[in-house]
C-alpha positions as CSV (number, residue, x, y, z in Angstrom):
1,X,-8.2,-273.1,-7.6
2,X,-11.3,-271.2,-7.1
3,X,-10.5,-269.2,-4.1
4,X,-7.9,-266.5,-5.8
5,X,-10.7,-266.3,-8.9
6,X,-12.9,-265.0,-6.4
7,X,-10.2,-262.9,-4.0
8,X,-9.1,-261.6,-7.6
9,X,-12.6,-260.2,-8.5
10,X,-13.4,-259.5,-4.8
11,X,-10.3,-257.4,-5.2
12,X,-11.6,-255.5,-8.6
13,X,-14.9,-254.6,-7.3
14,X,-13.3,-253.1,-4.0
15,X,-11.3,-251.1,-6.1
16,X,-14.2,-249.6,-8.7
17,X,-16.3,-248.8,-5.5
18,X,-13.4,-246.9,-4.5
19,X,-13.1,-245.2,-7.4
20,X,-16.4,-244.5,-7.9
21,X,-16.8,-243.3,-4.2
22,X,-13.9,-240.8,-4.9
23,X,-15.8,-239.4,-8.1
24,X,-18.3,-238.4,-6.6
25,X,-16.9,-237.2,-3.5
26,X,-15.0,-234.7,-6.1
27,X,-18.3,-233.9,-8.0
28,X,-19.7,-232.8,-4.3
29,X,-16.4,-230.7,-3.5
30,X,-16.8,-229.3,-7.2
31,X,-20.1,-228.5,-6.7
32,X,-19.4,-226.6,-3.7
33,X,-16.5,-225.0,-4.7
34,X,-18.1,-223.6,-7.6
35,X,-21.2,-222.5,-5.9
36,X,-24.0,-223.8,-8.0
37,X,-27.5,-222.7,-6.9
38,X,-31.2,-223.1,-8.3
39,X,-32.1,-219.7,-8.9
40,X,-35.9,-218.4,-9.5
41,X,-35.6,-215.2,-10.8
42,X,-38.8,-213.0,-10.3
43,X,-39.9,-209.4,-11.8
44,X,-42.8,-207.6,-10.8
45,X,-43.8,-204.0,-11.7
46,X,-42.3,-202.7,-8.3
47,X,-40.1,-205.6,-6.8
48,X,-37.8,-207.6,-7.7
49,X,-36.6,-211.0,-5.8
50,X,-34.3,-213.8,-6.3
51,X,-35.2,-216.8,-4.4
52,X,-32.1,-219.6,-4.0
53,X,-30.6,-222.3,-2.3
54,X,-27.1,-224.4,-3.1
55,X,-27.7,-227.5,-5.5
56,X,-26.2,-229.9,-3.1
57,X,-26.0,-229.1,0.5
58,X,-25.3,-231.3,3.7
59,X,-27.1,-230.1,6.1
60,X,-31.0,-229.4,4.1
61,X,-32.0,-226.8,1.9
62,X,-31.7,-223.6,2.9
63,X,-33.1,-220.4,1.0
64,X,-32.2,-217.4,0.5
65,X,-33.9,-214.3,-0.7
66,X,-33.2,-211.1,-2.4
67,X,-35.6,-208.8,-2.5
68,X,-35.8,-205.3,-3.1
69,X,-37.2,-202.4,-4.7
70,X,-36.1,-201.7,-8.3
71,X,-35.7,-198.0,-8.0
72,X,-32.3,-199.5,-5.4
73,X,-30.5,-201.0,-7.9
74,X,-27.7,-199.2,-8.7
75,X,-25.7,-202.5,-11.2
76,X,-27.5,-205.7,-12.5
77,X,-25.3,-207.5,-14.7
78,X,-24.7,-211.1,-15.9
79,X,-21.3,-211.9,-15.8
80,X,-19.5,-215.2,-17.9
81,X,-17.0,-216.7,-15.6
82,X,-15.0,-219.2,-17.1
83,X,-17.6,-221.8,-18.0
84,X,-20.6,-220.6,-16.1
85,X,-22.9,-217.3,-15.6
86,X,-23.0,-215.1,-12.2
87,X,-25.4,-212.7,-11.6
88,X,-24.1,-209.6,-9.7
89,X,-26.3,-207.2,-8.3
90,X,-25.6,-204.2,-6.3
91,X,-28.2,-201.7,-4.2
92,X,-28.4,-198.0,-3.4
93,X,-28.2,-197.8,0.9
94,X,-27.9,-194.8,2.9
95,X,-24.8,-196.0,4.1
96,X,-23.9,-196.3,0.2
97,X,-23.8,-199.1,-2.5
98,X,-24.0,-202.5,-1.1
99,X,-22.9,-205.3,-3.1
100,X,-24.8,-208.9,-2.9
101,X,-22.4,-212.1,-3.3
102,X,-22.2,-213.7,-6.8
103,X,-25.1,-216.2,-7.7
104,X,-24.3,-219.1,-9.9
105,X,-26.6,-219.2,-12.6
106,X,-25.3,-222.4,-14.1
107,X,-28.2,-224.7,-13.2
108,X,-30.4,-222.3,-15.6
109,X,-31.2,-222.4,-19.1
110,X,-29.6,-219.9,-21.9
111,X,-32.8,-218.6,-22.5
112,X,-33.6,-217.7,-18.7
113,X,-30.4,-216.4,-18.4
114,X,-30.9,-214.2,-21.6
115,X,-34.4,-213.0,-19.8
116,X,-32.6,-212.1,-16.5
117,X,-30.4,-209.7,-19.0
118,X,-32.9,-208.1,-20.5
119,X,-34.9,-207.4,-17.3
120,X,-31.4,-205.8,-15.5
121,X,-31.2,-203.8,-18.9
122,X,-34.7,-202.6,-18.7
123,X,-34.3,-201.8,-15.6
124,X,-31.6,-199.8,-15.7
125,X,-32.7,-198.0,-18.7
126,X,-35.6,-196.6,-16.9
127,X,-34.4,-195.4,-13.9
């Protein structure tokens, strides 16, 4: 009388761990997918640099860097995509303008994100 109890729950608990297991195997894809990074977003009187890497990755973190000089940029902007913020930034080249992917600037704060705007519109405004 005891033994299908225990297959019943034995059953159940199989079946959350699958379920479980699938969530979060479609937060990882999401996560990809979308592209969300930690960003540090840094301003000096000459430079500017964005240091990033993906929020989850599979095979370590790897980071990037932008980095150039602030008299290159030709467009800084912040753009709302559905639910989340990217930042787009294109440079002057001698070959012409070159364009930098998309970061995802969902892992940041409003008020970061607000900062980052104001710099790309100083910037601009000054050249």
């Amino acid at each position: 009388m005891l033994f299908p109890l225990v297959y019943f729950i034995w059953q159940e608990m199989d079946l959350a761990a699958l379920i479980n297991g699938g969530v979060v195997v479609l937060f990882v894809i999401g996560f990809q997918i979308v592209g969300l990074n930690y960003v540090h977003y840094q301003s000096t009187d000459d430079l500017l640099e964005v240091r990033y890497y993906p929020i989850i990755t599979f095979f370590g973190k790897d980071y990037n860097t932008i980095r150039f000089k602030k008299r290159l940029l030709y467009r800084g902007e912040v753009k709302k995509t559905f639910l989340f913020h990217d930042l787009h930034l294109e440079i002057k080249t001698k070959q012409g303008v070159a364009e930098y992917p998309a970061l995802s600037l969902a892992a940041m704060s409003r008020n970061d994100i607000r900062a980052i705007q104001l710099d790309l519109a100083t910037i601009q405004k000054t050249k």
